[in-house]
C-alpha positions as CSV (number, residue, x, y, z in Angstrom):
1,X,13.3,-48.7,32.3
2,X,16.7,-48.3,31.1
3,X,20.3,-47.2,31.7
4,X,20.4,-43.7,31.2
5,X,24.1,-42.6,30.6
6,X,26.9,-39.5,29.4
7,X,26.5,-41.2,26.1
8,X,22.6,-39.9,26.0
9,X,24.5,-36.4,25.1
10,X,26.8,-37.5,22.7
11,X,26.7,-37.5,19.1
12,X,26.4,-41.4,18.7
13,X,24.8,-42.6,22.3
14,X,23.6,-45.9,23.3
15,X,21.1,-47.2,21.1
16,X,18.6,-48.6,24.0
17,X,18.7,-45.1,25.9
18,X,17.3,-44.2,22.6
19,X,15.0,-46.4,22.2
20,X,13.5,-45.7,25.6
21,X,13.8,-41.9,24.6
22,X,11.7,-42.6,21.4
23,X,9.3,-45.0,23.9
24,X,8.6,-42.6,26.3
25,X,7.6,-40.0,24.0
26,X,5.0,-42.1,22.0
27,X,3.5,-43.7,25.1
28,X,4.2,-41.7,28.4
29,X,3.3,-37.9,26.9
30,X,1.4,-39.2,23.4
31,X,-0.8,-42.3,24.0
32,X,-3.8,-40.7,21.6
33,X,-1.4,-40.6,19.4
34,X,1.4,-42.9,19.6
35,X,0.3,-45.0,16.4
36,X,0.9,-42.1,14.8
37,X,4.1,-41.0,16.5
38,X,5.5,-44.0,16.6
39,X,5.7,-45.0,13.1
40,X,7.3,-41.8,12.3
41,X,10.2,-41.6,14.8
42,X,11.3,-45.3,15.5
43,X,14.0,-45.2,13.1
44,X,15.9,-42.1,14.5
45,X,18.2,-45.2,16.8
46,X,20.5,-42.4,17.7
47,X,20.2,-39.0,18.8
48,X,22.0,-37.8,15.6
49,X,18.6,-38.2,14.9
50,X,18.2,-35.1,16.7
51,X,20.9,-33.7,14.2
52,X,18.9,-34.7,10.6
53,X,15.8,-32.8,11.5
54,X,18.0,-29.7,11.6
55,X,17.6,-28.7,15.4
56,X,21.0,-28.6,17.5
57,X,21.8,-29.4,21.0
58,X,22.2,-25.8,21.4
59,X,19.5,-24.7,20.5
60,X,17.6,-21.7,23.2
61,X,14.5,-24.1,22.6
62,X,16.0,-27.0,24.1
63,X,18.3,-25.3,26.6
64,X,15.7,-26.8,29.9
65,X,15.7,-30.2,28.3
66,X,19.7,-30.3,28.0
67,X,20.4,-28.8,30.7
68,X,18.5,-31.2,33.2
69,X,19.9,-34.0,31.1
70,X,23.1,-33.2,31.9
71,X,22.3,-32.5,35.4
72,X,20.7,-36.1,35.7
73,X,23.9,-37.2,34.8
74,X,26.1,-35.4,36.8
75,X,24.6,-35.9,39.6
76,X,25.3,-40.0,39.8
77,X,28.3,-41.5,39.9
78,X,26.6,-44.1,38.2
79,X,24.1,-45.0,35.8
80,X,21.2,-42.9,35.9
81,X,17.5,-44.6,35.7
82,X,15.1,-42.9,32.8
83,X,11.7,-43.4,34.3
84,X,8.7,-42.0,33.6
85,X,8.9,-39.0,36.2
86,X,12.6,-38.3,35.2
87,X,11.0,-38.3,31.3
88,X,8.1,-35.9,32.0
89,X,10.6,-33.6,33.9
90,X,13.5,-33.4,30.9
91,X,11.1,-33.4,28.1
92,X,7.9,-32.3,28.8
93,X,8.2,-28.7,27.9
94,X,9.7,-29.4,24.6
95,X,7.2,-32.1,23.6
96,X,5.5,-30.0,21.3
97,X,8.8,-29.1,19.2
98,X,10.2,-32.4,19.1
99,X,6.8,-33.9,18.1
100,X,7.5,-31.1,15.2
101,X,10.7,-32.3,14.5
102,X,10.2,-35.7,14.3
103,X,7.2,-35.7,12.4
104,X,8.9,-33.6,9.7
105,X,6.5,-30.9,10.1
106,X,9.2,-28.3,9.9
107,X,9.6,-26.0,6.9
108,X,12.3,-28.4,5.3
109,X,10.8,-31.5,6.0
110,X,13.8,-33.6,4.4
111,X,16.4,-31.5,5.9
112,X,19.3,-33.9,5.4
113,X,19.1,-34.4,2.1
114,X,18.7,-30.6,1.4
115,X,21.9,-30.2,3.2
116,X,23.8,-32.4,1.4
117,X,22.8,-30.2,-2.0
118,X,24.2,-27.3,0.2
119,X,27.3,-28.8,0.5
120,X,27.6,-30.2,-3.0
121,X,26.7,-26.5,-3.7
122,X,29.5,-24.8,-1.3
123,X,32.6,-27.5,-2.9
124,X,31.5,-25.8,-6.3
125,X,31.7,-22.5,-4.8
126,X,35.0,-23.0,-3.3
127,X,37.1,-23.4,-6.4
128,X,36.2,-20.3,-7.7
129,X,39.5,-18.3,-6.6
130,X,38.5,-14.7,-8.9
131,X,38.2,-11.5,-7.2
132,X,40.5,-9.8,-4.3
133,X,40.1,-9.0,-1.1
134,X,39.3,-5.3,0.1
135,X,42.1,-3.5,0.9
136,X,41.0,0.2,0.9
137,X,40.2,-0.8,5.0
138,X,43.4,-1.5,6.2
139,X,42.3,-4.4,8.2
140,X,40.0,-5.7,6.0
141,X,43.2,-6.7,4.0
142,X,44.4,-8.6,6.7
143,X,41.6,-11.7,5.9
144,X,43.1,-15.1,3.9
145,X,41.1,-15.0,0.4
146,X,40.7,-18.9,1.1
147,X,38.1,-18.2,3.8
148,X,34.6,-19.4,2.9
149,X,31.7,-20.4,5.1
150,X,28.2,-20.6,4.8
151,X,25.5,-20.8,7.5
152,X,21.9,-21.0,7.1
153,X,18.8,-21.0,9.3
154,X,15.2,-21.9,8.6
155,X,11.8,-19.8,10.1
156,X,12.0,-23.2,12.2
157,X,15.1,-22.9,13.4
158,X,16.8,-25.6,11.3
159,X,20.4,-24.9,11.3
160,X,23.1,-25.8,9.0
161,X,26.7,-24.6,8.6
162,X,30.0,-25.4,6.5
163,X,33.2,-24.4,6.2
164,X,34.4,-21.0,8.4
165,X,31.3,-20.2,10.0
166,X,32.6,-19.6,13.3
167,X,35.4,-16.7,12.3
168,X,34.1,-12.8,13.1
169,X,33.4,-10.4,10.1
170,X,32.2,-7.4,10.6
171,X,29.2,-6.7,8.7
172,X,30.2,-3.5,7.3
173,X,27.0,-2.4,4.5
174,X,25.2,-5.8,5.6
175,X,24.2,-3.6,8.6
176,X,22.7,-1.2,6.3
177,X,19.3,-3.5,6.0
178,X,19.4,-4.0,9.8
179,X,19.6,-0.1,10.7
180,X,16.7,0.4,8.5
181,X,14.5,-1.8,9.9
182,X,15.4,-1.1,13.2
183,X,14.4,2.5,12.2
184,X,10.7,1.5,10.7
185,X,10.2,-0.3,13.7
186,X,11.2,2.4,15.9
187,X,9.9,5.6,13.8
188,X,7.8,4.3,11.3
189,X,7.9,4.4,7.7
190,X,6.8,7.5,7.1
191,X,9.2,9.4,9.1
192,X,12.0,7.4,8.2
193,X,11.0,8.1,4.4
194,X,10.8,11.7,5.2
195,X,15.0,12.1,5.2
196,X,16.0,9.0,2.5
197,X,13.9,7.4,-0.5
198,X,13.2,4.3,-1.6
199,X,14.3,4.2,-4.9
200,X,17.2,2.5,-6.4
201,X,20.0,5.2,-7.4
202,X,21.8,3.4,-10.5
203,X,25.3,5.1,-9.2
204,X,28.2,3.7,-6.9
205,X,26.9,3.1,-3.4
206,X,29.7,6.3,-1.9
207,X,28.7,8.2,-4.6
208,X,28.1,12.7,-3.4
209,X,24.5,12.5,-5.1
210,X,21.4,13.1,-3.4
211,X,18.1,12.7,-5.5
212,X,15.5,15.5,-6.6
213,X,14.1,16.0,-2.7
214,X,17.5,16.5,-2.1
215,X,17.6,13.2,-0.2
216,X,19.7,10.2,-0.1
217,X,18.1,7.7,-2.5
218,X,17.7,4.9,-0.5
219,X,18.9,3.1,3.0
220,X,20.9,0.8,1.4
221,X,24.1,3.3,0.0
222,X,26.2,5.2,2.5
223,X,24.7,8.1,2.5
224,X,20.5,7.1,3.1
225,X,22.6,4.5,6.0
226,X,24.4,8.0,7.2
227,X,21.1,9.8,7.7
228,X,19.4,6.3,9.5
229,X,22.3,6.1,12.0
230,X,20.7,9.9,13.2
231,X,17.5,8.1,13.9
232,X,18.6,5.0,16.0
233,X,20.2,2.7,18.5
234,X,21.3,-0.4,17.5
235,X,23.2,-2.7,19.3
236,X,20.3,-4.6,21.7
237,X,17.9,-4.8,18.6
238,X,21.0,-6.7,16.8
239,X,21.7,-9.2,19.6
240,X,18.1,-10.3,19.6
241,X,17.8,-10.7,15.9
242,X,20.8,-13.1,16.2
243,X,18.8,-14.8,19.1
244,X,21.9,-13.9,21.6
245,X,24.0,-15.9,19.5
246,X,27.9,-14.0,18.8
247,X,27.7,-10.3,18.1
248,X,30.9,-8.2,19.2
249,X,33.1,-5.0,18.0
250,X,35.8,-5.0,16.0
251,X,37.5,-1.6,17.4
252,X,40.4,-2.0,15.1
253,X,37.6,-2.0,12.1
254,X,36.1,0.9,13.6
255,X,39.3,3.3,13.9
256,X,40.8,2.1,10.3
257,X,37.2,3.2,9.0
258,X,37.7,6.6,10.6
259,X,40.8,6.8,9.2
260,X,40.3,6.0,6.0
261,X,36.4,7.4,5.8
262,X,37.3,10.4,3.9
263,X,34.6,10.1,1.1
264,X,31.9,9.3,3.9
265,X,32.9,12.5,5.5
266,X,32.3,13.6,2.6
267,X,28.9,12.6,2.6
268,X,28.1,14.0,5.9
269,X,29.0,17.2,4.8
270,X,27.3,17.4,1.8
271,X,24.2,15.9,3.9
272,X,24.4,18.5,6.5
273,X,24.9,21.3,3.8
274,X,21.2,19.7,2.2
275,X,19.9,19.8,5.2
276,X,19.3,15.8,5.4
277,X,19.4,15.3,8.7
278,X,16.9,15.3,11.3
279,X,16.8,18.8,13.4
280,X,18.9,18.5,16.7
281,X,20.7,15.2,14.7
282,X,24.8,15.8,15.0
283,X,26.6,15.0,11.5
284,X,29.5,14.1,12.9
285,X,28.0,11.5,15.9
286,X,25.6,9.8,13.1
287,X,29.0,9.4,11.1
288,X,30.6,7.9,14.2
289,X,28.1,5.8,15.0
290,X,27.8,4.7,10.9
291,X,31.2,3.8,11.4
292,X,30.7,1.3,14.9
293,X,27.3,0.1,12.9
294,X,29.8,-1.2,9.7
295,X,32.3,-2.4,12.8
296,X,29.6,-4.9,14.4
297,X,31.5,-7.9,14.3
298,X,29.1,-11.6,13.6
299,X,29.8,-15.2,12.5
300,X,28.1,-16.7,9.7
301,X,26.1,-19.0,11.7
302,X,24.9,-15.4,14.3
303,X,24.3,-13.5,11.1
304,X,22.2,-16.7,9.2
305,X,20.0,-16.4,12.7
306,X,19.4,-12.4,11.3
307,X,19.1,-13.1,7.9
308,X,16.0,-16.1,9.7
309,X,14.8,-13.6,11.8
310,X,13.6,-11.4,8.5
311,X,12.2,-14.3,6.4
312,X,10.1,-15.1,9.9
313,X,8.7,-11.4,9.5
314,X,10.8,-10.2,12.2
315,X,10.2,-13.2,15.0
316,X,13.5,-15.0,15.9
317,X,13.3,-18.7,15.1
318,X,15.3,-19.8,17.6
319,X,13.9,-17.9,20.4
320,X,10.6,-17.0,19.2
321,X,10.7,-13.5,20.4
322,X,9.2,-10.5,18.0
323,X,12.1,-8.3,17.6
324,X,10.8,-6.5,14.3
325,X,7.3,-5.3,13.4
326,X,6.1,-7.3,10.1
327,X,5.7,-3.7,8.1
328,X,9.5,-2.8,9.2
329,X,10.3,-6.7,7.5
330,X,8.3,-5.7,4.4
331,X,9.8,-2.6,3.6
332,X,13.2,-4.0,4.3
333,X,13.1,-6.8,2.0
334,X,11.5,-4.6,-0.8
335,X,14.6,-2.6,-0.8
336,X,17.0,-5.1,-0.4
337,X,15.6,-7.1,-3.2
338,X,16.1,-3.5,-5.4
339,X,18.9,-1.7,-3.7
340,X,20.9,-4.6,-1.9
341,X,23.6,-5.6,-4.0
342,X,25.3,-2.5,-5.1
343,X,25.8,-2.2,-9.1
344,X,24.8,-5.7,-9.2
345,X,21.3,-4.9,-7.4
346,X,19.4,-5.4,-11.0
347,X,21.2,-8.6,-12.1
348,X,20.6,-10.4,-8.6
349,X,16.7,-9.7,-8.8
350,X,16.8,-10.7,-12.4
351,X,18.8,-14.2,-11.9
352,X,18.2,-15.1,-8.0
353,X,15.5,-13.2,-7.3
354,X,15.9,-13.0,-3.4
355,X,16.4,-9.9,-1.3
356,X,20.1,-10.0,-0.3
357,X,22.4,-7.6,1.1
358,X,26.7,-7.6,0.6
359,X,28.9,-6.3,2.3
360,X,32.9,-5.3,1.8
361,X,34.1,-7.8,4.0
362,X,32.9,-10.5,2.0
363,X,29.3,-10.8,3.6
364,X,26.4,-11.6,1.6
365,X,23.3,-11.9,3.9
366,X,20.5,-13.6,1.5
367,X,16.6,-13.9,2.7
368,X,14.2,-16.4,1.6
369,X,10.8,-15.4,2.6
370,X,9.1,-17.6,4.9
371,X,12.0,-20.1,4.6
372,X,15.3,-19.4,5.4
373,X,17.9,-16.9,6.1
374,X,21.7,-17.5,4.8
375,X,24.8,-16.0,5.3
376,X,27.5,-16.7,3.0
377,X,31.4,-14.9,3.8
378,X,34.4,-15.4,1.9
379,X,36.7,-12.3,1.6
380,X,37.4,-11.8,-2.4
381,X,35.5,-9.4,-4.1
382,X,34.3,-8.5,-7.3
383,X,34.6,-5.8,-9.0
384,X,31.4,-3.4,-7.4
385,X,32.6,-4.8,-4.1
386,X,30.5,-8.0,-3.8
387,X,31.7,-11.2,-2.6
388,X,32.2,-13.6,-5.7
389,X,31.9,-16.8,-3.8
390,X,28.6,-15.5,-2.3
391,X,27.3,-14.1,-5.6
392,X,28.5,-18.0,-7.4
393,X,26.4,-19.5,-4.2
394,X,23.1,-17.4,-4.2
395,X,23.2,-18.4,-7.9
396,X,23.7,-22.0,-7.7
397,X,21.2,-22.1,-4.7
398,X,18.6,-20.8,-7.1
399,X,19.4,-23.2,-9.8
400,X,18.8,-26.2,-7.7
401,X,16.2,-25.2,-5.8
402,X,13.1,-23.4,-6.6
403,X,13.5,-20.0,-4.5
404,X,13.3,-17.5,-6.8
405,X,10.4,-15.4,-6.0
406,X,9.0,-16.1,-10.0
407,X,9.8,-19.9,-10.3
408,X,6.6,-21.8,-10.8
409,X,5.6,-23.8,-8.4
410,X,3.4,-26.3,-10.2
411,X,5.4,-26.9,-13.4
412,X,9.4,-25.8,-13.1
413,X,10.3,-29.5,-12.4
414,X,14.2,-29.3,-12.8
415,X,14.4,-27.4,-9.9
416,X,13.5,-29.3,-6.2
417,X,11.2,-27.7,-3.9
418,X,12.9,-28.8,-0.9
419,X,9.7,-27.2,1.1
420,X,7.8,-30.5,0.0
421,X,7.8,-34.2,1.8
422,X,10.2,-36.7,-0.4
423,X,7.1,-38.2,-2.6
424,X,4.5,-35.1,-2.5
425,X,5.5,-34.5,-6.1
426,X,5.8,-37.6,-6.9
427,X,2.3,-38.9,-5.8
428,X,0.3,-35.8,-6.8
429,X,2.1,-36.4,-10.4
430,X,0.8,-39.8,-10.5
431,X,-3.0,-38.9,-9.1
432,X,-3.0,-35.7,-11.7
433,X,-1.6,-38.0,-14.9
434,X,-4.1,-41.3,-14.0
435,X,-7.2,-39.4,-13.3
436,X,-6.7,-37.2,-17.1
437,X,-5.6,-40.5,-18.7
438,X,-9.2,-42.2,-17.0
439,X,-11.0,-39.1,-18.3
440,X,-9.6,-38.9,-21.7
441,X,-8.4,-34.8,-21.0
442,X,-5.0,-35.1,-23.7
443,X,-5.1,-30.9,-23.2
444,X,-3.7,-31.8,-19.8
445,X,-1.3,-34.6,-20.8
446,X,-0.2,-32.4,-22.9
447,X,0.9,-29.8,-20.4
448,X,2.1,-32.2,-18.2
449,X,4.8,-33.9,-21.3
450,X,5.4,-30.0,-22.1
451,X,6.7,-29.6,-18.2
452,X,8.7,-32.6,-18.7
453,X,6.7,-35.4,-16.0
454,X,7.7,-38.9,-16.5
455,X,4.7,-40.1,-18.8
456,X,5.3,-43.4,-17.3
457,X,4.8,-43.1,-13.5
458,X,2.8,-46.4,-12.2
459,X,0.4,-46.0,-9.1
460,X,0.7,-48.7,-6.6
461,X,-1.0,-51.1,-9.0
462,X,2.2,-50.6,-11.4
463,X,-0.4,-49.5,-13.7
464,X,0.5,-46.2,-16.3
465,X,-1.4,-44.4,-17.8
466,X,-1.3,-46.1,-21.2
467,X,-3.0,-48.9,-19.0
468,X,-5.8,-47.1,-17.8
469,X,-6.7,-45.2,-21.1
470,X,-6.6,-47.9,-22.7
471,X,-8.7,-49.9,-20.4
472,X,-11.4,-46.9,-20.7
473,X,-11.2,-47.3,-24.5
474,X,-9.8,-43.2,-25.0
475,X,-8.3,-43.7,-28.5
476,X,-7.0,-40.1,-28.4
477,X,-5.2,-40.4,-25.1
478,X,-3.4,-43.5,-26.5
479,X,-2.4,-42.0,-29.6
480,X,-0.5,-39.5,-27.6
481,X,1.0,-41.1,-25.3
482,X,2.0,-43.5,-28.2
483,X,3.1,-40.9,-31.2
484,X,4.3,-37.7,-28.9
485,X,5.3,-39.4,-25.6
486,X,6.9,-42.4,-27.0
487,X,5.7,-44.6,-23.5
488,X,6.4,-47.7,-23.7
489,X,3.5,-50.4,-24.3
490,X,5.5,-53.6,-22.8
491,X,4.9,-52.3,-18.9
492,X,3.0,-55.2,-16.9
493,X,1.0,-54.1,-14.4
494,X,1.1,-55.6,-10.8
495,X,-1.1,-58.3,-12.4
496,X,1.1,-59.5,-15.5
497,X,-1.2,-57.3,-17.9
498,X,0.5,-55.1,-20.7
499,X,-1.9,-52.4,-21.8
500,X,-3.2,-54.3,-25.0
501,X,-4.1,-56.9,-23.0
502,X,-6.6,-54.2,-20.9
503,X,-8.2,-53.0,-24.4
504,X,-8.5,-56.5,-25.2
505,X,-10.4,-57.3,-22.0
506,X,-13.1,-54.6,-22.3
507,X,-13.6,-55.0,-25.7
508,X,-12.0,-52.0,-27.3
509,X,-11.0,-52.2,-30.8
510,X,-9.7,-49.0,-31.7
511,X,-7.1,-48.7,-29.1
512,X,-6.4,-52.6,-29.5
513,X,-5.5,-51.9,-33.5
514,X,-3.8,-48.5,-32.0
515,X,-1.9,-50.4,-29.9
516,X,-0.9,-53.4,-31.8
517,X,0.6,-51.1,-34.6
518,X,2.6,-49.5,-32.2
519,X,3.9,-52.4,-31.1
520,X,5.1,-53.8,-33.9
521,X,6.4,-50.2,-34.9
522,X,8.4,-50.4,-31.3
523,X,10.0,-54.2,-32.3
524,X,11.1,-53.0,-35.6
525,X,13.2,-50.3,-34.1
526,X,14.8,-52.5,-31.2
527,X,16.1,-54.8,-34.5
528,X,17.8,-51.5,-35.9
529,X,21.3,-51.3,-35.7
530,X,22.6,-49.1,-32.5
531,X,23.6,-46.1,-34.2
532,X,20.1,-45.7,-35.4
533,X,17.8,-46.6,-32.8
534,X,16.0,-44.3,-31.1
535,X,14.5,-44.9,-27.5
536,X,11.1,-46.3,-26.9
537,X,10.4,-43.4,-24.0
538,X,13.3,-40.2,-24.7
539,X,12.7,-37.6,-23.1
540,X,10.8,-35.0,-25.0
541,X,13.6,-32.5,-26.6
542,X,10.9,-30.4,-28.3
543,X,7.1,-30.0,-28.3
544,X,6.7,-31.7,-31.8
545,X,3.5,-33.7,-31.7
546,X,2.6,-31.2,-28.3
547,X,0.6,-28.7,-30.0
C-alpha cells in the first residue's frame, strides 16, 4: 500500500500513488493478463498519462471513478490508504475503458503525437488574417476577428482543443445538418424527402428558387432548413448529441435574426405560396423556430462532441447513448459532403473530401467517418460566407493526414495515417520489401520505389533487401535495386556482412560481378568533386528505370 493523496487528481501527482495506480490495475483486477498490461502501461509515471491517451478527467465515462476519488480524499484529513478494496471500488467499473486507453486500442492510438500536428496545423492557420466578419446580423459583428479555436473529438471519445474553444457561437446554418437528421430519425427519409430534395442547387444558399417539384433543393440552404423546422423539435435531441456538454440560447441572436430576416421571410412566403409545407404546418412558427435553431448557442469543444456523435453513426462517444438512427447519419453526411459548404460545397469534396457544414458565425463543423468530429470557429469570412480559418484548417488537416474519403490507403505515403500504431507501417514495409526481394518479384519493388518506400529499410537483422537478394542469387532484383533505386551496397548487416559478401558466400556469380561493378561505379562518384556528385540512395524524382 501507499499514500494516496489530493495530488492523485492533479495534473502532475505523486509518482508512487501512480505507480500503485498502474500496480493495482495489472495485478488486483488483471492477473491473466498483467504481463500483458503491464508492459504497456508502466511508463505512464503520472496521471498526465491519463491526458496523452486523449480521455479527460471530465469525461461522463469516468465521472464514478472521479468522483469517489475525490470523495476518498475529502473525507480524511489525512493521507488516505489505496488498498485493494478502496481500488476495486474507484476503478472497477472503468477497468474495461482504461485497459482501452492504455493499451492504445483507441482509434488514434498515438494520440499525442497527432495532437501536436493539430497544433502545428492551428499556428499556421492563425496567421491567415483575410476575410471579415459577418455583419449583416447585428450581433454577429460584435465577435473579435482574432478569435480562433478548434476542438475535436474521436468515436472514442478522445478529446483535444486549442485556442477559444470555450467562447459561445451560435451555430447558425451548422444547425441545418442537425435539424435534418433529427427529422430522418424522427419521420423517416421518405417523408422528410417528400417536402425538400437532395440535390445540390448550384445558387446562393437564401436564394427564392425552388426546384422542378417545386421543392426546396436540399436541407442544407435556408429554404429546405425552413420546411424541416415544420417537421421537428430540437432542443433535447441537440443536448444529447453534445453528450450534455454546453448548449444554450443566444436571445439577442434570435431577435437581431428576426429583425434582419427579411429575405427568409421571404422564403416562407414563397414556400407557403408553393405549397411546401406540411398540411396543418404554420409558416410563420417554422420561421420562428428556424430562427431559435440558427440561435442555439455551443462551444467548439460541445459542438466537436456533435460533429463525434455523426462519425460514430449517431452514438455519443462520450456517453455512449444512440441519439441518431445510422440511416438518419447516412443521409446526413451524403448531403453534407455535396450541399454543406455553400458555393464552396464542390471545391471542399474535390480538395478535403469530408462532409462539413459552415456556418455565418464562423463555424465549420467537419466529420470524419468512423474517426473524429471537429469543430473549428473563427469569425472572418470569405466571400460565400465560410470561415477562412476553418476552410485553411480542413485543408491543411487533409494534407497531413490521410482523411480524405479517396486517399489510398496502401500507397499515399506523404500523408500519416494517424489511425495506425507508431511502427505498423513501418514493419509491414519492411515484411512486404524482404519477402519480394527473397522471391525475386521486381514487379512489386517496383511499385513499392514508385510509392516512394525507403528501398533501404533493415529488418531486425540490419539486413536490406540488397542483402537478401543477393544472398538468394536474384540477379534481376539486384540490378534494380542497383541501376533504379540507387541503394547503397556498403550496409553491414547485424553480422559485419555487406551484400557482396552474402553472394560471395553462396556462391553466386552473377550478382557478385553485378555487384562489384557497382561498387566501383559508387567509389568513382564519391571522388567527384561536390558540385557534381550525385547521392548513392536520392530519392526517386521520376520513374526512369521504373517501367
Amino acid at each position: 500500500m501507499a499514500s494516496l493523496t489530493t495530488s492523485f487528481l492533479s495534473p502532475q501527482p505523486n509518482l508512487c500513488v501512480v505507480n500503485l495506480f498502474i500496480y493495482f490495475i495489472v495485478f488486483c483486477l488483471l492477473e491473466p493478463l498483467h504481463c500483458i498490461v503491464f508492459f504497456t502501461v508502466t511508463c505512464l509515471v503520472t496521471l498526465y498519462a491519463l491526458k496523452r491517451t486523449g480521455l479527460i478527467v471530465s469525461d461522463p465515462r469516468l465521472k464514478d471513478c472521479m468522483d469517489k476519488l475525490q470523495h476518498s480524499v475529502s473525507e480524511s484529513c489525512h493521507d488516505v490508504m489505496m488498498d485493494r478494496e478502496l481500488f476495486h471500488k474507484c476503478v472497477g467499473g472503468n477497468i474495461v475503458l482504461l485497459i482501452q486507453a492504455f493499451r492504445k486500442k483507441f482509434i488514434i492510438p498515438e494520440f499525442e503525437s497527432f495532437v501536436s500536428k493539430i497544433d502545428q496545423i492551428y499556428d499556421t492557420v492563425q496567421k491567415n488574417h483575410n476575410g471579415h466578419v459577418a455583419v449583416y446580423i447585428p450581433h454577429l459583428a460584435k465577435f473579435s476577428p482574432d478569435l480562433w479555436g478548434v476542438s475535436l473529438c474521436t468515436v472514442d471519445g478522445q478529446r483535444h482543443s486549442v485556442g477559444d474553444t470555450k467562447q459561445p457561437f451560435c451555430l447558425q446554418s451548422c444547425v441545418k445538418p442537425l435539424e435534418y437528421a433529427v427529422a430522418i430519425h424522427e419521420a423517416g427519409t421518405e417523408k422528410v424527402h417528400r417536402y425538400v430534395g437532395m440535390e445540390p442547387s448550384g445558387l446562393k444558399f437564401n436564394k427564392l428558387y425552388l426546384d422542378e417539384e417545386d421543392k426546396p433543393h436540399n436541407p442544407m440552404v435556408n429554404a429546405g432548413a425552413i420546411v424541416i423546422s415544420s417537421l421537428i423539435k430540437m432542443m433535447e435531441f441537440i443536448k444529447k448529441m453534445a453528450g450534455q456538454e454546453y448548449v444554450g440560447f443566444s436571445n439577442a441572436t434570435f431577435q437581431s435574426e428576426k429583425e434582419t430576416g427579411d429575405r427568409n421571410f421571404a422564403i416562407g412566403y414563397y414556400l407557403k405560396e408553393k405549397k411546401c409545407f406540411p398540411t396543418g404546418a404554420e409558416m410563420i412558427d417554422a420561421l420562428d423556430f428556424y430562427f431559435q435553431l440558427c440561435s442555439i448557442e455551443v462551444t467548439c469543444e460541445s459542438g466537436s462532441v456533435m460533429a463525434a456523435t455523426l462519425a460514430h453513426g449517431g452514438i455519443c462517444p462520450i456517453t455512449g447513448e444512440r441519439v441518431l438512427s445510422a440511416e438518419a447519419v447516412r443521409n446526413t453526411l451524403s448531403l453534407m459532403h455535396s450541399c454543406g459548404m455553400y458555393d464552396f460545397s464542390g471545391q471542399m469534396a474535390f480538395h478535403v473530401g469530408l462532409p462539413a457544414k459552415s456556418g455565418v458565425s464562423g463555424a465549420v463543423l467537419l466529420v470524419v467517418p468512423n474517426v473524429m468530429g471537429v469543430m473549428c470557429w473563427s469569425p472572418p469570412l470569405d466571400r460565400v460566407g465560410n470561415s477562412v480559418r476553418g476552410i485553411h484548417f480542413c485543408q491543411e488537416l487533409v494534407s497531413s493526414f490521410n482523411f480524405h474519403n479517396y486517399d489510398n490507403l496502401r500507397h499515399l505515403v506523404k500523408k500519416q495515417d494517424p489511425r495506425r500504431q507508431d511502427g505498423d507501417d513501418r514493419n509491414k514495409s519492411v515484411v512486404s520489401l524482404m519477402f519480394a526481394a527473397y522471391s525475386g518479384d521486381v514487379s512489386a519493388l517496383r511499385r513499392f520505389a514508385l510509392s516512394l518506400m525507403d528501398m533501404e529499410l533493415k529488418d531486425y537483422d540490419s539486413r536490406t533487401a540488397l542483402h537478401v537478394a543477393a544472398g538468394e542469387g536474384h540477379v534481376d532484383v539486384v540490378r534494380f535495386l542497383t541501376d533504379a533505386c540507387k541503394v547503397n551496397p556498403f550496409v553491414k548487416d547485424r553480422w559485419g556482412n555487406i551484400p557482396l559478401d552474402d553472394a560471395m558466400q553462396f556462391g553466386h556469380s552473377a550478382v557478385v560481378k553485378v555487384l562489384q561493378d557497382y561498387q566501383v561505379a559508387c567509389q568513382e562518384q564519391e571522388r567527384l568533386p561536390v558540385a557534381d556528385t550525385i547521392p548513392i540512395a536520392p530519392k526517386l524524382e521520376t520513374v526512369e528505370g521504373m517501367v
